[in-house]
N, C-alpha and C positions, 0 to 999 in steps of 0.2 A: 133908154133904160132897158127895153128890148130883148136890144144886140147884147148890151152891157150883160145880163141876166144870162143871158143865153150864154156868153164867153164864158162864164161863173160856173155854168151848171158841172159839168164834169170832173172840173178838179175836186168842186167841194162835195161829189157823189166819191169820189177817189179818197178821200178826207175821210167822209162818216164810212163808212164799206169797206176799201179794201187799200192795203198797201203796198206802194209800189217794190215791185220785184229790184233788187238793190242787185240782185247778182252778176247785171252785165255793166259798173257804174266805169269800171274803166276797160278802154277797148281799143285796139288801135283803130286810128283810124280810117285804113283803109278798109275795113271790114266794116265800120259804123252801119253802112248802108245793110249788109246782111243780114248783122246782128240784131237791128231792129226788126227786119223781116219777122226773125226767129222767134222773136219775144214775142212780135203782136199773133204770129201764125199759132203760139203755143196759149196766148192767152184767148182766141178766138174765141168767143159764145157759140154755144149752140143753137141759143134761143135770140132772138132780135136785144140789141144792147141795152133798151131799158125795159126790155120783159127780164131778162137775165142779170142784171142790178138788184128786180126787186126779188130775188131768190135766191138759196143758196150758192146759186151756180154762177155768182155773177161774173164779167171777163175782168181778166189780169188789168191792175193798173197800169202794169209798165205798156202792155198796147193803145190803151186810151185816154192818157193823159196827159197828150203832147199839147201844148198852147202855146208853139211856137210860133211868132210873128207873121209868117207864111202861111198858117194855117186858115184856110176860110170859118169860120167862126158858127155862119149860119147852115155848113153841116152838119149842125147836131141835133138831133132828132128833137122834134117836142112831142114833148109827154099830155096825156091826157088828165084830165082830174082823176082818174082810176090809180094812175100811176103810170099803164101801162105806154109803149109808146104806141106813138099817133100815126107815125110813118114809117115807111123805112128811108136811110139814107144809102142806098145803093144805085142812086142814079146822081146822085153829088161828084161834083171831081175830087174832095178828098176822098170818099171812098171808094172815085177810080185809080188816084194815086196810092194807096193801100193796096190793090188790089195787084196793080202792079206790081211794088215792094216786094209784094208778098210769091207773085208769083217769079220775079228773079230770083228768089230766094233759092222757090224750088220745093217750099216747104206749105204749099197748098193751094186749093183753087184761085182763079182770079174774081169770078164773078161773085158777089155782096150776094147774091139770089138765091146762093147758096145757104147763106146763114141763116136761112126763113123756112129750113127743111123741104123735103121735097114741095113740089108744087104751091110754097110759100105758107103753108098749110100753118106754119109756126107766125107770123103773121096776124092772118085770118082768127085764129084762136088763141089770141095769146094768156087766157089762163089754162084754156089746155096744154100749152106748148111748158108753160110754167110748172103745173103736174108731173109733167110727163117727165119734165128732167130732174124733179125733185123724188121722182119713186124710183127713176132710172139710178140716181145718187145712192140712193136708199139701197136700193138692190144689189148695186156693188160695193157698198160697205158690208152688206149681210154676205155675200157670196166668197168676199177677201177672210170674215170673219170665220163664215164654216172651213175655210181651207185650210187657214190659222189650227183652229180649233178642234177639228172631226178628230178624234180618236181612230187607228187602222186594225179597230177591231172592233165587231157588231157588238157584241155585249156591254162594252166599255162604255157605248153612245148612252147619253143620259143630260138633263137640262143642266146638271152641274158642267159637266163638260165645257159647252159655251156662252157661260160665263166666267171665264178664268180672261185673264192677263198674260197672253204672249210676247215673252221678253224678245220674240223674232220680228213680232210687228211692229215695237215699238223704236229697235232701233233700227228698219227699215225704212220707214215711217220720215226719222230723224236724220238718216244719209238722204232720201230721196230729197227733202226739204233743204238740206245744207248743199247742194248739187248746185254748178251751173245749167242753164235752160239745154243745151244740147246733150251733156253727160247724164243730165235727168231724165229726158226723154229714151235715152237708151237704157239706161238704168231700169226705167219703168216698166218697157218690154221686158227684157230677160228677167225681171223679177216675175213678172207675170209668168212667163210662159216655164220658168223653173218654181212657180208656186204651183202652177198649173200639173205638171209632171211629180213633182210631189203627193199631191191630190190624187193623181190617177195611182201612182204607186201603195198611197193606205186604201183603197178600194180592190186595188189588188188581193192584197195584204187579207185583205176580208173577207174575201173567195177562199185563199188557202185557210186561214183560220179556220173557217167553216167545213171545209173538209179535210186539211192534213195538219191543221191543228199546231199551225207554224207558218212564220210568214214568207212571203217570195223571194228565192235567192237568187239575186240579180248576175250571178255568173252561172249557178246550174240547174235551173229549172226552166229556160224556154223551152226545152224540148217537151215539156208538161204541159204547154197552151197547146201543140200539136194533139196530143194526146186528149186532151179538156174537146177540143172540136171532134174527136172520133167519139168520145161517150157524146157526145150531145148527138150523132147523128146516130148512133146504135139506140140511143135511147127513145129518141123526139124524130127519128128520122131526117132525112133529109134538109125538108125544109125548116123546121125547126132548128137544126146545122144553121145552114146561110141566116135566117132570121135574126137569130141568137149572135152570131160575128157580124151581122151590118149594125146591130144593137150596140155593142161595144165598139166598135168602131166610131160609130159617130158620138157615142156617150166622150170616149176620148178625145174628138176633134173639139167637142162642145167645152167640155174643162178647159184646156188648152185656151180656147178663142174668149171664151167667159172671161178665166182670171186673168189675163193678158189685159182685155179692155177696160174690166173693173181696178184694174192697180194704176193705169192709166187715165181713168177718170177722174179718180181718189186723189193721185200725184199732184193734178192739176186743181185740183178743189183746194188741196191745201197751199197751194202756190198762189192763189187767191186770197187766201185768206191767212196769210203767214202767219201773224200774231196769234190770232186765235189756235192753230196750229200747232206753232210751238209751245203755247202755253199748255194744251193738252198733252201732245208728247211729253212734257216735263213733268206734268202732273201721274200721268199714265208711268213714265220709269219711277217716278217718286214711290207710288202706291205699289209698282210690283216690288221695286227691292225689301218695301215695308212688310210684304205679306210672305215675302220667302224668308225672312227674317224671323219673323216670328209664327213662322209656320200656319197662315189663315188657310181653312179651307172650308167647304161645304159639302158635308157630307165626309167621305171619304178623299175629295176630290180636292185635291191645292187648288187656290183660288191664283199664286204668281205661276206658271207655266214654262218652259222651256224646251218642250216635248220635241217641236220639231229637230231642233240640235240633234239631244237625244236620238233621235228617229233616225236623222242622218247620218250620227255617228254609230250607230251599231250598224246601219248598212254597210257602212267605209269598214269596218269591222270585219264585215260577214264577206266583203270583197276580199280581203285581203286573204283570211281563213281559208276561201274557196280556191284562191292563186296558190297557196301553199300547199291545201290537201290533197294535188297529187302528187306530192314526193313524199309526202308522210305515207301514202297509200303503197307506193311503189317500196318504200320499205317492209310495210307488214305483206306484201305479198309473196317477197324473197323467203318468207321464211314458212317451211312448210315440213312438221314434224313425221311426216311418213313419204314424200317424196323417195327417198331411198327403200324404204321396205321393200323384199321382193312380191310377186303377185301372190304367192304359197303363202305366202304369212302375212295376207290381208284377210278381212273377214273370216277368219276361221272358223268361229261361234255360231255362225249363221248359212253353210254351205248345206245346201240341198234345201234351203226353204223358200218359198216367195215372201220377198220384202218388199211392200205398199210402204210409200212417203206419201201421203196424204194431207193435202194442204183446205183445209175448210176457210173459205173466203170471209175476212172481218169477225172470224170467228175469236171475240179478246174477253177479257177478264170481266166485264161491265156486263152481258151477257147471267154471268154466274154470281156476284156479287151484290149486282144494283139489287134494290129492294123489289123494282117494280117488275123484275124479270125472273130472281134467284128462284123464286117456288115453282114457276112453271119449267124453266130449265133445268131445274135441280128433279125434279120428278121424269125427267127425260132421260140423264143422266143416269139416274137411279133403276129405271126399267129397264135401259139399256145394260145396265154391270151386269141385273139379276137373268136378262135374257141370254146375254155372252157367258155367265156362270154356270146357266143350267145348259148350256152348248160345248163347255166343257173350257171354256176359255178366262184366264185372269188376266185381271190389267194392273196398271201401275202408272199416275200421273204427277204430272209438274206444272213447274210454273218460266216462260221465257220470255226475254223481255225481245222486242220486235225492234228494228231499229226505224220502222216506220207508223203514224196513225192517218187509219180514215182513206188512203189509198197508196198507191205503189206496192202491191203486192209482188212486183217481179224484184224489189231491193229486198223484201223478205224472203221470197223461196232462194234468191243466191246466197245471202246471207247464209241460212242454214245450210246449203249444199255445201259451202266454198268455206267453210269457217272464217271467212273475214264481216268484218262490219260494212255491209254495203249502204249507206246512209242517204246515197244521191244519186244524179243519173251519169254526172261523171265518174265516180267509182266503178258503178255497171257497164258503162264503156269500156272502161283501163279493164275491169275484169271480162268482162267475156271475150274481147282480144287477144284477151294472153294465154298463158299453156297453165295456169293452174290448175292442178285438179281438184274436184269436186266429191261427194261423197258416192253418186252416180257413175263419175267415172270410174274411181276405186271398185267401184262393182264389175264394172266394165272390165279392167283391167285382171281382176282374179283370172277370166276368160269364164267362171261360175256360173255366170246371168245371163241371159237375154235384159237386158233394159228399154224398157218403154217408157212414154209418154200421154196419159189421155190425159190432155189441155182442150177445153170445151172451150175454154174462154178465149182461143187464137182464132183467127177470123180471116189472115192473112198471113204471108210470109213471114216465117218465125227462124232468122237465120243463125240467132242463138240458141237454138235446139242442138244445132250440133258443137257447142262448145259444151253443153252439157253431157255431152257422151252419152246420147241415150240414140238405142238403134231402129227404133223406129216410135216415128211423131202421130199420135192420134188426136184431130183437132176437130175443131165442130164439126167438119164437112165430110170427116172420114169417120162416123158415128153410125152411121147408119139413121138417121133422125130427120122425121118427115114432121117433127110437130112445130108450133111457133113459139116465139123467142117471148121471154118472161122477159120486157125492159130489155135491160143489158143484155142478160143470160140467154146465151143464145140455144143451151141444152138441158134440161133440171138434171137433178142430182141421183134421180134414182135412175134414170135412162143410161146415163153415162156411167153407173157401175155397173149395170146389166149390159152396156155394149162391152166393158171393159172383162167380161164372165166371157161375152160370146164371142168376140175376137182374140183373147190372146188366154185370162185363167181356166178357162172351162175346154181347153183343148187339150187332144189325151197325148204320150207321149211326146211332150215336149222340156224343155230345158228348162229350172227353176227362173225362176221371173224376179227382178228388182224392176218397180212401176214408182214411176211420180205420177201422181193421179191431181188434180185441182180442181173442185169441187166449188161452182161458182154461183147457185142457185142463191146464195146470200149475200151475195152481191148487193150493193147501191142499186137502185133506189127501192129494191124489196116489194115493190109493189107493182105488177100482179105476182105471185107466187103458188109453185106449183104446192100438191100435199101428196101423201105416200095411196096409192092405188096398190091392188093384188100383182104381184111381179108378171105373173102371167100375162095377163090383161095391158103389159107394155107397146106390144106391138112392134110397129116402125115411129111411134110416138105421135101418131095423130089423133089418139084420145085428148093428148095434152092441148089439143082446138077447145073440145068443151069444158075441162076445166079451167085455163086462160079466163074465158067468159064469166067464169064463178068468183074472179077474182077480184080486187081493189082496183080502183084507179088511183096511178101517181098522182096524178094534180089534185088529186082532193085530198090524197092521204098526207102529201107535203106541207098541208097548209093549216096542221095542227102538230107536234113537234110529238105529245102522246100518240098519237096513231103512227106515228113514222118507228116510235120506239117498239108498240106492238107489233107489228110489221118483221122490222127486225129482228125481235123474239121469234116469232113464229119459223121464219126463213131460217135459222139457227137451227130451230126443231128440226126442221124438218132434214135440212142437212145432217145431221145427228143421227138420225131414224135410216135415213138412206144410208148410211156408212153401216150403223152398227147390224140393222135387219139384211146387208147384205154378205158382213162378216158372217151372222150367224145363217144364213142360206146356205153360201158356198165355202165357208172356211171351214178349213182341216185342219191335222195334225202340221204341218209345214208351213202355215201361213202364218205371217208378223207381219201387224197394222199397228203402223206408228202415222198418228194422226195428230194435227194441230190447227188453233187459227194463224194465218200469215201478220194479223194485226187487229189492231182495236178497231171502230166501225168510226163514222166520220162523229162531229162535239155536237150536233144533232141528239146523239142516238148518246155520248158519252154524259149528259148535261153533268159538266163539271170536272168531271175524271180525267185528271191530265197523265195516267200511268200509261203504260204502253206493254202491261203485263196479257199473254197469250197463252194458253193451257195445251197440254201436248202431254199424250196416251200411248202408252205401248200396252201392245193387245198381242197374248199368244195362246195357240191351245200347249205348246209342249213347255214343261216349267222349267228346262234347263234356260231357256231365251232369259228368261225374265229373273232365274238366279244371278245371271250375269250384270245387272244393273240394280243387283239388293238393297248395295252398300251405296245408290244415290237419296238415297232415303226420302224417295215418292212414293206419295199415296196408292191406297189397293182402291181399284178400282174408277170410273172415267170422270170422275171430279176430284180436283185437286183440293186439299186443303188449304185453308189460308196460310197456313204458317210453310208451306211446301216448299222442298227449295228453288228457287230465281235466279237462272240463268240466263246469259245474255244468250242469243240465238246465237252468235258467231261460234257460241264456243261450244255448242251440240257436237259439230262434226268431228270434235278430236277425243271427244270422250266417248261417242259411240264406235268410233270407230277402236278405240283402247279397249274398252269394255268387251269386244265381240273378236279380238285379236286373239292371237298365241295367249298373252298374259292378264284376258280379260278372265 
């Protein structure tokens, strides 16, 4: 009765438990031998076979429920009254003939010693081995779930979020289950490790959101991570740099290795348990069709889901857009409304004066409009017109839309220079390669100008300096500037228009001046920032040692989203104060400051404001300048009104340029 008992035990554990995997039922047979391999290697326990019976995890039936006549009967383990088993059978000749099997296969270890986890530890402990696989199960149904589920933008995460019905899971889920054991097992990897690259892609996705307020374009933004590691090392220094890229590096390898094992674990659970399985999958498509149908949601949020599709199909989208957008580019560059003009009949309007392009860093509309900024900016503003008025100076401003937020300020100064839409960093390639000219170089070209550049914010070789036609480059290091770097900014604002007085406007006898000047103290991340000292009192800028010290620490101001915004304000001010207190110092009768921000600051600092609207001033003391741009019907003086008119940046350089011509 025994033996008899004993022969009994496994089919009728295979019976109440689990059903045999039907998928390999017809096979030739000269493979029979392999095939079996395959099955038993793919149904393998992790835990000893009657600790993994009595738990979710239990093995496939099609490995353990041969009762062929050959089989020795009293290999099969006995169970203890607990349930758990008594022994292992890995020193039995069926489970050296298994072992065998298995290892001709090719499709896993030979030794039984294996199945008992390291050092048989699984064995030894068999309700901890039982746990362990039952939170490990657990942890990669949660892990498959969040990859499913995460939304690729921070704000969007919310407990609605994951609990929806992904119609990607479900019929994944349902191809993995209907698979043969070999196409499943491959199946299972690549879904893994293309769920896994998915995942890494809305975490991306969530970085850009967070600062450029738009997701990562898989054909023209890698040259942006390059760029993303020089701010971390200007910022956080060095080792901050390396810290911060072995962090995302291994965060990377981690998703990758995680969903890959958890869709592989999951595969084979439901392969175990098929009925159960497909009853869920059936239940699972039943309720999402039900819920897209009649629209169920929670919250805001549909409860049936198909995001990831979605997701992937506007990438396949924005692939295709990116393939395309340099021949659309290459056409609006052919065409260029003053290319022919001679040099005599370029800027006419404006000969014998110095023309400052003045670019205020993240200097956007949110600034002047947000409620929690407008008073303090707006009386900044206000002091500045009254200070430039009683200086004998009137202004006139607008409103421009930027084709960039939150960073890329070098697609917005070409923009404006170059009258095209620089949008990406491929356009900025195809442009500064080419012979377009710029509004810089038009200056160049009168023979009128000396053109300069004071760029504080270049730190290195800038070999598109000279596609901008400007004849000599003033960068942080040719400043004269002995003091240290606010964060990013490596010079404040009031230093670099007092060097930009002592090197090139405040020299006598020389040749009217057109200057791009960029203005970077408001720069990301705002904190520490410098404030306006007695001009005098500049020096070679190593005051700016003691006030640095007076200032914020980034790490604490980043980790309330108010303070980051105050921050911001302030570095605005102060930018504002250095411009206009240095207009009214040194500006004469000849001098025109046409000033702007390059763009909005990062969704930090916008909460909410998805505009991309940028304010831009012309400042002259003599009133012929500024008759000439009457008829754009901008506001008098350096705040724009709301209702002001809104131009796109591309399209500044063919109107000022009209405006200050023969027939402006």
């Amino acid at each position: 009765m025994s033996l008899f008992a004993r022969s009994r035990q496994l089919p009728d554990s295979t019976a109440s438990g689990a059903e045999p995997d039907d998928d390999t039922a017809e096979k030739d047979p000269g493979e029979e031998r392999t095939a079996e391999a395959e099955q038993r290697e793919e149904a393998k326990p992790e835990t000893s076979p009657a600790t993994a019976s009595g738990s979710g995890d239990a093995p496939d039936a099609d490995a353990d429920s041969d009762t062929s006549p050959g089989k020795d009967q009293d290999a099969i383990p006995e169970t203890g009254s607990d349930g758990t088993q008594a022994d292992a059978a890995s020193d039995t000749g069926t489970e050296n003939t298994r072992a065998e099997a298995t290892s001709d296969a090719g499709s896993g270890p030979a030794s039984g010693t294996s199945r008992h986890g390291w050092f048989g530890w699984r064995r030894r402990w068999p309700r901890t081995a039982r746990g362990v696989s039952v939170g490990t199960t657990v942890l990669a149904g949660v892990l498959v779930a969040f990859a499913l589920l995460v939304p690729n933008r921070i704000e969007k995460i919310e407990f609605a979020s994951f609990v929806r019905i992904p119609a990607e899971g479900v019929l994944l889920a349902g191809l993995l289950l209907a698979l043969p054991p070999r196409p499943r097992r491959i199946a299972a990897v690549v879904s893994g490790v293309f769920l896994g690259l998915v995942t890494v892609l809305k975490f991306v996705d969530m970085g850009f959101y967070q600062v450029l307020a738009r997701p990562f374009d898989l054909v023209l933004d890698w040259i942006l991570l390059d760029d993303a590691t020089d701010f971390l090392r200007e910022s956080f220094g060095r080792t901050g740099q390396v810290l911060a890229v072995i962090g995302v590096l291994a965060l990377l390898v981690a998703v990758l290795v995680l969903t890959t094992l958890a869709v592989v674990r999951l595969t084979r659970l439901m392969v175990r348990h098929r009925p159960v399985a497909a009853r869920t999958i059936l239940i699972l498509g039943t309720a999402w069709i039900t819920c897209m149908t009649l629209g169920v949601q929670i919250g805001t949020v549909p409860v049936a889901t198909k995001g990831n599709a979605e997701f992937l199909g506007n990438r396949v989208d924005q692939v295709r857009a990116g393939l395309k957008d340099a021949r659309v580019f290459d056409k609006q560059a052919s065409v260029d409304a003053f290319a022919k003009t001679p040099p005599d009949q370029l800027l006419t309007g404006l000969r014998g004066k110095d023309v400052l392009f003045t670019f205020i860093e993240s200097y956007g509309r949110v600034a002047i409009d947000d409620p929690a900024m407008a008073k303090q900016t707006d009386a900044v503003l206000t002091e500045g017109t009254g200070r430039l008025k009683a200086a004998g100076f009137a202004s006139r401003s607008g409103w421009l839309q930027s084709p960039v937020t939150g960073a890329g300020s070098w697609l917005a100064h070409s923009t404006l220079l170059s009258g095209l839409w620089i949008k990406n960093q491929q356009r900025y390639r195809s442009l500064t390669t080419s012979d377009r000219m710029t509004l810089t170089k038009y200056f160049g070209k009168t023979g009128a100008w000396r053109t300069v550049g004071i760029v504080p914010g270049v730190r290195r070789a800038w070999p598109e300096g000279k596609f901008f036609g400007l004849d000599h480059i003033y960068d942080s290091e040719h400043l004269g500037y002995n003091g240290p770097y606010f964060s990013w900014t490596p010079v404040p604002d009031q230093f670099s228009m007092e060097a930009f007085q002592r090197l090139e406007h405040g020299k006598k006898d020389r040749d009217p001046i057109m200057a791009e000047i960029i203005l970077a103290s408001s720069h990301n991340p705002w904190s520490p920032i410098a404030h306006m000292i007695d001009w005098k009192d500049l020096g070679d800028g190593s005051v700016f040692h003691r006030i640095k010290k007076e200032g914020t620490d980034p790490t604490e101001v980043w980790k309330d989203p108010e303070k980051v915004r105050a921050e911001y304000r302030k570095a605005i001010e102060y930018s504002i104060r250095s411009l206009t207190e240095w207009l009214e110092r040194y500006g004469d009768e000849n001098t025109v400051l046409v000033f702007l921000g390059d763009h909005q600051p990062v969704p930090t600092v916008l909460a909410g404001d998805t505009g991309k609207d940028v304010p831009i001033t012309i400042v002259a003391k003599d009133k012929k300048v500024l008759d000439r741009v009457a008829d754009w019907g901008w506001t008098d003086g350096l705040k724009p009104a709301p209702d002001a008119p809104r131009w796109g940046m591309d399209k500044f350089r063919d109107r000022f340029m009209t405006a200050y011509g023969p027939q402006g």
